[in-house]
C-alpha positions as CSV (number, residue, x, y, z in Angstrom):
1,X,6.2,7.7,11.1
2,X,6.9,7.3,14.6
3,X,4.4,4.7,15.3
4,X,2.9,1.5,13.2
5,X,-0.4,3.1,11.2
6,X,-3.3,1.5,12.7
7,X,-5.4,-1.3,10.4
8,X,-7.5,1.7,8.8
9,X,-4.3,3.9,7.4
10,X,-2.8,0.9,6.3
11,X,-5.8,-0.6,4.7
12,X,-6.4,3.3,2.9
13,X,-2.8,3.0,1.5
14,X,-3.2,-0.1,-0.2
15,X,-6.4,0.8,-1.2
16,X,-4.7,3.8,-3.0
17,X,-2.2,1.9,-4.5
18,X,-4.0,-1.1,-5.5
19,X,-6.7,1.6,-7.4
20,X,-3.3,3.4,-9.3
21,X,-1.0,0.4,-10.1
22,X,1.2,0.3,-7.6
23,X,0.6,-2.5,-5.3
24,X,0.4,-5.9,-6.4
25,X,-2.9,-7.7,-4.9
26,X,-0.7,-10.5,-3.9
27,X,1.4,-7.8,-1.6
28,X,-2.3,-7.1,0.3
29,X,-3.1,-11.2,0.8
30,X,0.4,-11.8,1.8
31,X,-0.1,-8.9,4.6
32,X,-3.6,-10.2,5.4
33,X,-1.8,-13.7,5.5
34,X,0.5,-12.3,8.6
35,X,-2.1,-10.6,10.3
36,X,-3.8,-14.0,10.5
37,X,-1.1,-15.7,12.2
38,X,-0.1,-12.8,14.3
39,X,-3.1,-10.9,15.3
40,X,-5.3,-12.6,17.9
41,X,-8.1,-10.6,16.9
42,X,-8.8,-12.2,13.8
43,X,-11.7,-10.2,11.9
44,X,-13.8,-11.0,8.8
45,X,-11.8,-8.4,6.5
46,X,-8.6,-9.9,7.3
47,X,-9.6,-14.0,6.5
48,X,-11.5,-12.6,3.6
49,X,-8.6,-10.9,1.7
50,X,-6.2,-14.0,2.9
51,X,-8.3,-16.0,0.7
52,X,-8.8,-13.8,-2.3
53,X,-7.6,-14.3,-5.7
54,X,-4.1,-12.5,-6.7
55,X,-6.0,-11.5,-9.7
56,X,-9.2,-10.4,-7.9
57,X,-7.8,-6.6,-7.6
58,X,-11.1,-5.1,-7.0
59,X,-12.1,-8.0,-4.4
60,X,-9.3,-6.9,-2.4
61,X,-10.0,-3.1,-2.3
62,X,-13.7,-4.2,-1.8
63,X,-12.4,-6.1,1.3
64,X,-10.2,-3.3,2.6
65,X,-12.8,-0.9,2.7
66,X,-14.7,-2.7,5.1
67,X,-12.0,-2.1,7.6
68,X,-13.2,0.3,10.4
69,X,-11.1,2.8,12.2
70,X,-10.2,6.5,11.9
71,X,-7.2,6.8,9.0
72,X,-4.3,9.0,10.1
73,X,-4.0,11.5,6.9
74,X,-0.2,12.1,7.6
75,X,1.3,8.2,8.3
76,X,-1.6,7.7,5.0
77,X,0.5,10.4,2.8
78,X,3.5,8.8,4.0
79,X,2.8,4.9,2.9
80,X,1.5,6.3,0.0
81,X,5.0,8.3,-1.2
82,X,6.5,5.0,0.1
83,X,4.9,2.8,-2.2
84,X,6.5,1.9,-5.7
């Protein structure tokens, strides 16, 4: 990838590999977690997921697709072979 995936493409990879087992739920708070601190546009999605439940799987892909933006297919195919 030659530049960080926007919020969308990231947000359809985790979705992807909360929905087939490889991505913890605690993985996707602990990312919404630094966006928090580090992104000065804080939005609803990103405070909701922070404060989900590490067991609450399908809260957290309920939250991430709620995030708006165009998903780049190629950086997407890329997290995706990335992940576990």
């Amino acid at each position: 990838m030659s530049s960080t995936p926007n919020y969308a493409t990231l947000a359809a990879a985790y979705v992807k590999g909360l929905t087939e087992g490889r991505v913890d739920p605690a993985e996707v708070i602990a990312w919404a977690d630094d966006l928090l601190c580090n992104d000065p546009d804080t939005q609803d999605w990103m405070i909701e997921i922070s404060t989900a439940k590490a067991d609450d799987r399908v809260g957290v892909v309920q939250q991430l697709n709620t995030v708006k933006g165009d998903v780049d297919e190629a950086a997407l195919a890329e997290l995706v072979a990335q992940q576990g």
